[in-house]
PALOBA-809950 format. One line per field, with one value per residue (C-alpha): x, y, z; chain. Coordinates in steps of 0.1 Angstrom, whole numbers, plus 5000, padded with zeros to 4 digits. Layout:
BEGIN
x <- c(X,...)
y <- c(Y,...)
z <- c(Z,...)
c <- c(A,...)
This chain:
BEGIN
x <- c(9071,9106,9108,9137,9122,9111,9148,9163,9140,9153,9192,9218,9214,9236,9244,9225,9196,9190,9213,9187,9220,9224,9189,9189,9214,9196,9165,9177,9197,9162,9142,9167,9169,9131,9133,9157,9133,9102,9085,9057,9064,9059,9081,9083,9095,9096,9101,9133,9165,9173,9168,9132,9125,9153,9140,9109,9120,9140,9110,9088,9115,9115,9082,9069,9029,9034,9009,9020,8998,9013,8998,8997,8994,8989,9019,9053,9043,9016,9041,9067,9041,9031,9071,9070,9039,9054,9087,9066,9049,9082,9087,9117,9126,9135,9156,9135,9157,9151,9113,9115,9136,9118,9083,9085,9108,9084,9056,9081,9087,9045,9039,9066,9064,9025,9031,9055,9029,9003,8978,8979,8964,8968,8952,8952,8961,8959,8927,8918,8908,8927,8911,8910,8916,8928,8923,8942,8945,8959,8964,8927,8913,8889,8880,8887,8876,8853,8876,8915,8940,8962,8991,8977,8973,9006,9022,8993,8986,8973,8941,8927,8922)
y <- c(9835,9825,9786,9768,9745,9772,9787,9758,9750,9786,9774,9761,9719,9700,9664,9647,9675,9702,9724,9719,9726,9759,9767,9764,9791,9817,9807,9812,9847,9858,9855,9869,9900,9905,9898,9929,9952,9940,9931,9911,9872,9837,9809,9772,9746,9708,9722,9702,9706,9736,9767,9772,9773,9795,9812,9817,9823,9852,9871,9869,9883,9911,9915,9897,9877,9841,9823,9788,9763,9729,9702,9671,9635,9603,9585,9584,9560,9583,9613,9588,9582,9619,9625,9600,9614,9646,9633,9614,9647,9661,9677,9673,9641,9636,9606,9586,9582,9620,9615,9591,9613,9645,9631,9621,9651,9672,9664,9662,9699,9708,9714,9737,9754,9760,9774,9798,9811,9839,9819,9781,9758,9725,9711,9671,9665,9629,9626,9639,9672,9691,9695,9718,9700,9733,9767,9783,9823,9836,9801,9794,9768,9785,9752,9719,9688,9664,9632,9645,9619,9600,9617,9653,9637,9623,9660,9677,9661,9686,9686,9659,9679)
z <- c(2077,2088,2070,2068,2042,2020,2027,2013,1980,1969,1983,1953,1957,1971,1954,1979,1980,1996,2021,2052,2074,2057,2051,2091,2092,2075,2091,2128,2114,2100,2132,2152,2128,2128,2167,2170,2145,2167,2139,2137,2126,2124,2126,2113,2136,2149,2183,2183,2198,2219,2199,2193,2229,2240,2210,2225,2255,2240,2221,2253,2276,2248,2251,2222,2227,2214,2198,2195,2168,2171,2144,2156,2140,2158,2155,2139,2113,2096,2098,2081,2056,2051,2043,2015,2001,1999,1978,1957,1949,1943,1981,2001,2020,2054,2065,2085,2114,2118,2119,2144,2165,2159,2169,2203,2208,2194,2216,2247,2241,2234,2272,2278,2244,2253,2288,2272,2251,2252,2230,2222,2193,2191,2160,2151,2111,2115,2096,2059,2077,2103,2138,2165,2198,2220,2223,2255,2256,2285,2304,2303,2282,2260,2234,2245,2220,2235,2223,2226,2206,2233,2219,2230,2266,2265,2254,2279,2304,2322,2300,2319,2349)
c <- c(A,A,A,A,A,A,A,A,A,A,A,A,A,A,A,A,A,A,A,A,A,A,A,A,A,A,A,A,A,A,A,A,A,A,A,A,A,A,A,A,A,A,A,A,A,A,A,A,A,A,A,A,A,A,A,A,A,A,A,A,A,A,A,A,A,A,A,A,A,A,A,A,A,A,A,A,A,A,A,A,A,A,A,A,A,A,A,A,A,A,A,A,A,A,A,A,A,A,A,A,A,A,A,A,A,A,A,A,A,A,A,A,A,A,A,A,A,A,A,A,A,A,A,A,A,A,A,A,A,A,A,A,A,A,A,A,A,A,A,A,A,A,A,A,A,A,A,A,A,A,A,A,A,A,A,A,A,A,A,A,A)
């Protein structure tokens, strides 16, 4: 698992924390070295900014089957919340501008990530317990939840068809 947050926790600190900027580095030089073994891998992302879908784009021109699993949450707020849970459990922080960035960005990017890919999950964490809301192998919808989150029908719109 190629994860730039897990890069950085073993990453000298920084005064101010840790290097994300260089634990981003590594990350992006590790996929692309398991991309040109063709090994088999999985990635961490926000789906934010450009490089995880050229990314993507990349491996599948390659040849590579992508398997996306996005987890979802319902609204920035919670995810803002979930961040400061995390540091108070002695996890990394994120500035909260960046949250509020990433999650609309995030979800912007969910449709063309999932079209990209060979097999789909979407999965809502908003609740104590994480749950399945999509299953797509193949471009056919194999599980679709009876209630889908407005978020997901924001990101997937095409669901509703």
């Amino acid at each position: 698992m190629v994860n730039p947050d897990a890069i950085a926790e073993e990453l000298p600190r920084l005064e101010g924390g840790l290097d994300q900027r260089r634990a981003g580095e590594i990350a992006v030089a590790r996929r692309n070295g398991l991309l040109d073994q063709d090994a088999d891998f999985a990635i961490e992302t926000t789906l934010t900014g450009s490089s995880s879908l050229r990314f993507m784009k990349l491996a599948k021109d390659r040849g590579y089957k992508l398997t996306l699993v996005f987890v979802g949450l319902s609204d920035v707020d919670l995810s803002i919340r979930r961040v400061l849970d995390r540091v108070q459990r002695g996890g990394h922080p994120v500035p909260i501008s960046a949250i509020e960035r990433r999650y609309p960005e995030s979800l912007a990017k969910l449709s063309t990530a999932a079209a990209m890919a060979d097999r789909t999950y979407v999965l809502d964490n908003s609740d104590r317990r994480r749950r399945l809301l999509v299953a797509r192998e193949e471009g056919r919808i194999r599980f679709l939840a009876r209630q889908l989150p407005s978020w997901l029908m924001t990101a997937l719109p095409d669901l509703a068809e």
